[in-house]
N, C-alpha and C positions, 0 to 999 in steps of 0.2 A: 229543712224541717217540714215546711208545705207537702213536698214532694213525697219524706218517709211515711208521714199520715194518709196521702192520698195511698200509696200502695199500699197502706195495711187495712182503710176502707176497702180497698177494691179485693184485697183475700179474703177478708170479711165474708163482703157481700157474696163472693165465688163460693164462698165455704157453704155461706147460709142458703142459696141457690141449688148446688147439688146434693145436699144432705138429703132431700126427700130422693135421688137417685141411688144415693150409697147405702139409705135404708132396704130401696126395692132390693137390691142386691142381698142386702144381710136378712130378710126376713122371710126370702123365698127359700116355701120349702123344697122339699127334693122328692121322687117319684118313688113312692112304695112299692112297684112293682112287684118285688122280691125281699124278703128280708135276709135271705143268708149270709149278709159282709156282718151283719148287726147280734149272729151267732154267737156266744159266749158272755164273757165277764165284761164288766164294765165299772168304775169306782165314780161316784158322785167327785166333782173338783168343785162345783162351786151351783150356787141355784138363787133365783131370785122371785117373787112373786106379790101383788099387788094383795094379797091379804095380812095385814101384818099379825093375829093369831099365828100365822103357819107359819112365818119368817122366823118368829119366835119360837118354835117347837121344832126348826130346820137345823136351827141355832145349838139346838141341845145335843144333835145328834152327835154321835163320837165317830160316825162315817156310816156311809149309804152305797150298797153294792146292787147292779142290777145286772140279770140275766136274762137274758132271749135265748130262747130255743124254739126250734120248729120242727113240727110233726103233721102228718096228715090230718090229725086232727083241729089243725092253726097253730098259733102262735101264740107263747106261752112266756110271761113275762112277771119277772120275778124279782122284788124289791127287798132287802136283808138291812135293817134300822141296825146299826149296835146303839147302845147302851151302855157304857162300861165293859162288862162279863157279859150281856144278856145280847139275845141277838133274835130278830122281832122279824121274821117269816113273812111277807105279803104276797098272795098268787093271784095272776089278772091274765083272764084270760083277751086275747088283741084279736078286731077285726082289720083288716085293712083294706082301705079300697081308693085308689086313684094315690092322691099324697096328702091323707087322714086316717086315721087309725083312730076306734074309738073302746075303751074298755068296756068290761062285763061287769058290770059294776050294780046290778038288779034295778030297781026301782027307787033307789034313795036320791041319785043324782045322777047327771051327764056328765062323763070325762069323755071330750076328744084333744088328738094330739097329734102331732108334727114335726118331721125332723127339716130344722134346716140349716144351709149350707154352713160349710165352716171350712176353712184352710187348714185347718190341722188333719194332719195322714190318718190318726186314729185317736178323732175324737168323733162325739155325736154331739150337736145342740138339741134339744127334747122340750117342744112347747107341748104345754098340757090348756088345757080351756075346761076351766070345773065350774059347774051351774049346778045350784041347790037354791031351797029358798033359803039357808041358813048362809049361801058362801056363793059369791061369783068372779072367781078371781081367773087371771093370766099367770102363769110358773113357764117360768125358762130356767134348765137345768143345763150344764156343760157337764158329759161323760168322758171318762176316757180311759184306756186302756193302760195309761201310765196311771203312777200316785198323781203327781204333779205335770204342768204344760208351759212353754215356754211363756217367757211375758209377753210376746206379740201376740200372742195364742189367746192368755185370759185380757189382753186388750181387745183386742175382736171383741169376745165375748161381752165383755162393759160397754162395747158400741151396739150389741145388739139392744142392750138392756135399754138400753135411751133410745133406741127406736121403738121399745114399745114402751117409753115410759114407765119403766118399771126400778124400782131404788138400787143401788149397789148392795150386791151379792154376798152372800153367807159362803164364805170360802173353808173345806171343810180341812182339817190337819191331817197331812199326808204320814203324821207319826206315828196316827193311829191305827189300830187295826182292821182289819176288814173282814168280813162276815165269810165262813165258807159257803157255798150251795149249803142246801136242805133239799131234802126229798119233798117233794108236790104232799106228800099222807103226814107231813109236819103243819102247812099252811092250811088255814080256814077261811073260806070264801066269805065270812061276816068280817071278818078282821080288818082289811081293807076298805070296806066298804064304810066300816064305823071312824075308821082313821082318819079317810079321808075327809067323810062327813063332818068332823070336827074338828079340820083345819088340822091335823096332825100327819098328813102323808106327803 
């Protein structure tokens, strides 16, 4: 019995020892160089973030579609809420420079953001960093190009969220629908900006 307790101290201690190693790993992000792997459609699977207003308002949604596209112009990123029937247009235009990205989001507040790593073939993890003086929160979204990901996949993802201390995830229903593109002359450059301001993006 001595013996079982001591080996399950000593996994213990091993565990609690290289946890700050296995977070450097899950929290690093990846090199913006380029965005064209990140090209096309993408389905919100699950999101988490340290302001509970937004968690609640994340909660409501019936599914979250985002798009990248890139043009010489930059990089053009496009967020689609449903709603039931309604389907709620966000356009943001992306700077990127080293491995940060930060939106165009005027004078109301700072969003920067971050992809980092993940084992899954075709997903993205999406840290966002939002400061206002109404809101200063941490959001880690898992994207991906299926509805659904395997369970080792949204397990990752649940270790990521304990590395930044952040609550278990709002995981969105794969039954539901998902939003088509919209043409850029549907979206309005306040729209976003007031969303987010109020804990709703």
């Amino acid at each position: 019995m001595r013996s079982l307790c001591a080996v399950a101290i000593f996994c213990l201690v091993s565990l609690t020892r290289s946890s700050p190693l296995v977070c450097e790993k899950l929290v690093h992000p990846v090199d913006l160089s380029t965005f064209s792997y990140l090209e096309g459609r993408w389905a919100l699977i699950a999101g988490s973030l340290n302001h509970p207003p937004s968690m609640e308002a994340l909660a409501q949604r019936d599914s979250i579609t985002m798009y990248f596209s890139n043009s010489s112009d930059g990089v053009t990123y496009t967020q689609i809420n449903r709603f039931g029937d309604q389907c709620q247009p966000l356009l943001y235009n992306i700077s990127a420079e080293g491995r940060t990205f930060s939106f165009d989001v005027g004078n109301r507040f700072h969003l920067t953001g971050a992809l980092l790593r993940t084992p899954c073939p075709d997903c993205l993890v999406m840290q966002w960093v939002v400061k206002s003086k109404r809101r200063h929160s941490v959001d880690l979204y898992l994207l991906s190009k299926r509805r659904t990901v395997e369970p080792r996949e949204m397990e990752e993802f649940r270790a990521q969220l304990k590395c930044f201390q952040l609550p278990a995830p709002v995981v969105m229903d794969p039954s539901r629908d998902l939003c088509p593109e919209q043409p850029e002359s549907q979206s309005t450059a306040a729209t976003p900006q007031a969303q987010v301001e109020d804990g709703r993006a």
